[in-house]
C-alpha positions in Angstrom: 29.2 7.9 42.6 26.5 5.6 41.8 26.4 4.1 38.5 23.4 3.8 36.7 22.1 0.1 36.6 19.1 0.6 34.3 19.8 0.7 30.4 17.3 3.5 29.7 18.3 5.7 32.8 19.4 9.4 32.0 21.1 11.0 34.8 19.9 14.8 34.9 21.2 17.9 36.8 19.8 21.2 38.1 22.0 24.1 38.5 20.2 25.9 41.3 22.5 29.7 41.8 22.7 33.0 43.3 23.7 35.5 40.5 25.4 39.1 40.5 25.3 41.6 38.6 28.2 41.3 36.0 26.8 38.4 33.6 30.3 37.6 32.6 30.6 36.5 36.6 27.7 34.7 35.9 28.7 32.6 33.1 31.8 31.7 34.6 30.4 30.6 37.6 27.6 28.5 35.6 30.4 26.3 33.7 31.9 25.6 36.8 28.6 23.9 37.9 28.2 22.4 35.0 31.8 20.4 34.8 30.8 19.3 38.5 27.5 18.2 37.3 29.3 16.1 34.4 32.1 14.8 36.9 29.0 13.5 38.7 27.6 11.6 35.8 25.3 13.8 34.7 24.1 13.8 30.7 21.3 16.7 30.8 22.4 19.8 32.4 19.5 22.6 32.9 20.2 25.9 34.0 17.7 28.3 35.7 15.5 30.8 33.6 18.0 34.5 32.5 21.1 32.4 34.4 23.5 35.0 33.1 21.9 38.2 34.5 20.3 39.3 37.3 16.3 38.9 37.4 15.7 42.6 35.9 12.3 42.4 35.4 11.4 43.7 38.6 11.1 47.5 37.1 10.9 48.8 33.6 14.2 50.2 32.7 15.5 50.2 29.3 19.1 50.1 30.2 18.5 46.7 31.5 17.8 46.0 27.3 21.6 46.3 27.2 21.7 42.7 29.1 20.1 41.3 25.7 22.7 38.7 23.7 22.0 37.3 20.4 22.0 33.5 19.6 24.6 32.5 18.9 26.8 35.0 21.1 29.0 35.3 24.3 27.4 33.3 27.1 25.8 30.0 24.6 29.6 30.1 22.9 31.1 29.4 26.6 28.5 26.4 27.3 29.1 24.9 23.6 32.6 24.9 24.2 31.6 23.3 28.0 28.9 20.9 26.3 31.3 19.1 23.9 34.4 18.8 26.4 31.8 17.3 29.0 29.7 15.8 26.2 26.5 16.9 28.2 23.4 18.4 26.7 22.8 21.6 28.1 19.3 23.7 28.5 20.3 27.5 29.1 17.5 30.1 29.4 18.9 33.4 28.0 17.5 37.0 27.3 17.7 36.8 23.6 18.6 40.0 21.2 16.6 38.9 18.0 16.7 42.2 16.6 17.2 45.9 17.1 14.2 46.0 19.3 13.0 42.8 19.8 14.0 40.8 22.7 12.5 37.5 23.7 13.0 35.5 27.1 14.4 31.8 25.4 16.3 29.1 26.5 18.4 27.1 24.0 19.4 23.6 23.9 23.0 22.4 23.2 23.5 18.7 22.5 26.3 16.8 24.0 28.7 17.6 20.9 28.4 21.5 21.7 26.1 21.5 18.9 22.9 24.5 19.0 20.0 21.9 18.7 17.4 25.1 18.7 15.9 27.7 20.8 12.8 27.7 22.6 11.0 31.2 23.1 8.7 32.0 25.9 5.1 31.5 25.4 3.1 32.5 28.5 4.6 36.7 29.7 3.7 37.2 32.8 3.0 41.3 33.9 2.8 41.1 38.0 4.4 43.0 40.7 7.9 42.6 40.4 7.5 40.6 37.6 7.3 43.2 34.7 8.4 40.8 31.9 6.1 42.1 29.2 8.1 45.2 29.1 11.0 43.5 28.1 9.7 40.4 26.0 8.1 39.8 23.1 5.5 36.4 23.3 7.6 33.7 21.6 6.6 32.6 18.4 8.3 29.3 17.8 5.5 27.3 19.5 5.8 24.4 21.9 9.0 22.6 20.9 10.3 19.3 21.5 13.9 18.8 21.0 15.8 14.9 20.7 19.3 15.3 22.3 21.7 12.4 22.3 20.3 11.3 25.7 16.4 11.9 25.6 13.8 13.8 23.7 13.0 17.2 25.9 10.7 19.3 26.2 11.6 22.9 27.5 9.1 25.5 28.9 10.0 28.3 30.7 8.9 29.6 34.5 5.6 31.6 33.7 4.7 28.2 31.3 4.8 26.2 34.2 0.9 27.4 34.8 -0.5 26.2 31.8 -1.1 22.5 31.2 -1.7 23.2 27.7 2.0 23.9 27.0 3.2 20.5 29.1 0.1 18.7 27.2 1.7 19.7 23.7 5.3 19.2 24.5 4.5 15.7 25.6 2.2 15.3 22.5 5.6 15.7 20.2 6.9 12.6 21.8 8.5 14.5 25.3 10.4 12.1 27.6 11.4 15.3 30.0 9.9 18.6 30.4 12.4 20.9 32.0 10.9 24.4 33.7 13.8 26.7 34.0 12.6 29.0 36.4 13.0 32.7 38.4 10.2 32.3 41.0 10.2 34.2 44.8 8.6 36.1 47.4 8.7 39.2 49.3 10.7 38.5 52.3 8.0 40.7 53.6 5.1 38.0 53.0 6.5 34.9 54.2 2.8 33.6 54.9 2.0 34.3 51.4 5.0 32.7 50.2 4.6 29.3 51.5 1.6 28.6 49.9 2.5 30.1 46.3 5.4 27.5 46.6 3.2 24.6 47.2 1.1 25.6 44.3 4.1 25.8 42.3 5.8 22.3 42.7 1.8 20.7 42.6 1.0 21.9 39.1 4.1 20.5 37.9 4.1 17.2 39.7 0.7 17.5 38.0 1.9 18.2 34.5 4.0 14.9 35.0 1.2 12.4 36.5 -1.2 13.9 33.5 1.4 13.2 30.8 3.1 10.4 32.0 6.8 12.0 31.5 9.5 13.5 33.8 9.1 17.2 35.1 12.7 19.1 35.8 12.2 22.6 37.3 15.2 24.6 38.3 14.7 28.0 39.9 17.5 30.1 41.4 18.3 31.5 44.9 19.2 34.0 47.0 17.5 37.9 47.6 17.7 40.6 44.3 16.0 43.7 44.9 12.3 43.0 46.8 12.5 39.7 45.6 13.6 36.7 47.7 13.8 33.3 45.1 12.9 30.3 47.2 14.8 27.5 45.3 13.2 24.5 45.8 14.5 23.1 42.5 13.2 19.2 42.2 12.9 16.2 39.5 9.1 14.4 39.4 8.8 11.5 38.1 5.8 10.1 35.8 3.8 9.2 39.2 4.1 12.5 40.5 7.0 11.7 43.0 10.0 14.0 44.4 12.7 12.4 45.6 14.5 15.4 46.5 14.0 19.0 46.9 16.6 21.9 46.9 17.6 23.8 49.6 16.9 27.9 49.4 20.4 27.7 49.1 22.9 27.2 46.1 23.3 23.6 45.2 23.2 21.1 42.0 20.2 18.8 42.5 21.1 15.1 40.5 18.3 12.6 40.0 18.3 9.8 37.6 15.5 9.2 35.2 14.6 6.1 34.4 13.0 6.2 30.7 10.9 3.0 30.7 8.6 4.5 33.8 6.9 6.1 31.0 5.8 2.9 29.1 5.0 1.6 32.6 3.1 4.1 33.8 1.0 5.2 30.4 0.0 1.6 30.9 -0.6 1.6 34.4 -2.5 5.2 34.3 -4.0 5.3 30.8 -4.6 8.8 30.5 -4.0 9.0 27.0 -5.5 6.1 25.8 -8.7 7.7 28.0 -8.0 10.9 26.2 -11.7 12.5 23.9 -9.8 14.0 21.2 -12.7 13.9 19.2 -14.3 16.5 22.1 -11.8 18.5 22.6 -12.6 21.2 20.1 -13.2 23.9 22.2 -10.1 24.2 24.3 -9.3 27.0 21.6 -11.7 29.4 22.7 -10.8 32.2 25.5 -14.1 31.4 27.1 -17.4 29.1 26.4 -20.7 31.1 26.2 -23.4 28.4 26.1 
């Protein structure tokens, strides 16, 4: 293993699975990735977006409600207990039970002590083909949250979010150093054409979303076929300038990049985007659409 040489390096992981349909097989199977992870050096530890359950949004069916967990409960009490043995922060989406009817897609954060830092709750819901999430979730309404962890200040957005640079523009704005993207994102295997080029959108926005913002992008997205959805994988770290060292396989794997911190000093300076920045003109990005 390589050891980190810079003094502001943070060593971060993606898990990148195939799930099944018992969640209790899931979450099992996630803390095993996640001691490998730590055994490799890693400090941050994200998981992919609902890493517990099957993606069930691809019909509406209230049984699949039953999936729902509060937070604190079952599957965030196995990666505390994970967290402080490995001292790693962890980032674990989750299909939250907030109350008798109320369901949100979240993620939470768990700092390297097993402590519950906070949840995050889905912003942007997404009502596609296959991708019927606004049955099932409520829009989150903590707002854009930042959260400082014993290794770096994160940002966490969640699949859908990845679309907007609004929500990577406000995360970073609260002081950001990482923006992870759990994700759930695929294609028919019957439109392979199609497929190729929704993935290339997908990794640009966010290699975007870093080079705009001057801060690390994490995305991890799961594998393997559920239903009439095949999930492509892909998972990646982009650094401030954009750049991917490595992208996953379609297959399972634990993708480990180091981030250097102090690229972020060096490149605001280098790229002054927010120095650039007409706050003063920006008024108007409130507004659904401009009639003039």
């Amino acid at each position: 293993m390589k050891k980190n040489k810079i003094k502001n390096t943070v060593r971060v992981a993606l898990v990148q699975m195939a799930c099944v349909e018992k969640p209790a097989e899931n979450v099992k199977k996630t803390v095993s990735q996640i001691k490998i992870a730590a055994a490799k050096g890693a400090k941050i530890v994200c998981l992919q977006e609902l890493f517990h359950t099957l993606y069930f949004c691809q019909t509406e069916n209230v049984k699949n409600f039953d999936l729902a967990e509060t937070i604190p409960g079952p599957a965030t009490d196995a990666l505390t207990k994970v967290s402080k043995s490995n001292k790693v922060v962890i980032v674990a989406p989750i299909f939250e039970k907030a109350a008798s009817g109320v369901y949100y897609n979240s993620a939470v954060v768990i700092d390297a002590n097993g402590k519950l830092l906070g949840k995050y709750r889905k912003m942007h819901i997404p009502d596609d083909p296959g991708f019927y999430e606004k049955f099932y979730f409520v829009q989150g309404d903590l707002g854009f949250k930042v959260f400082q962890t014993r290794y770096a200040k994160i940002g966490v957005l969640i699949c859908w979010d990845q679309w907007f640079p609004e929500a990577a523009r406000l995360a970073a704005l609260q002081g950001a150093e990482i923006l992870f993207y759990p994700t759930a994102i695929g294609w028919k295997p019957s439109e392979p054409v199609e497929a190729k080029g929704y993935r290339s959108a997908w990794e640009t926005i966010q290699r975007g979303h870093a080079i705009s913002n001057g801060v690390y992008v994490a995305a991890a997205n799961r594998v393997g076929t559920e239903g009439n959805l095949k999930f492509w994988g892909g998972s990646f770290v982009a650094d401030p300038f954009g750049h991917v060292a490595y992208r996953a396989s379609a297959h399972e794997e634990i993708v480990i990049e180091d981030c250097d911190l102090s690229k972020i000093e060096q490149t605001r300076r280098e790229w002054p985007f927010w120095r650039d920045r007409r706050v003063d003109a920006y008024s108007s990005i409130g507004s659904r659409v401009i009639n003039k």
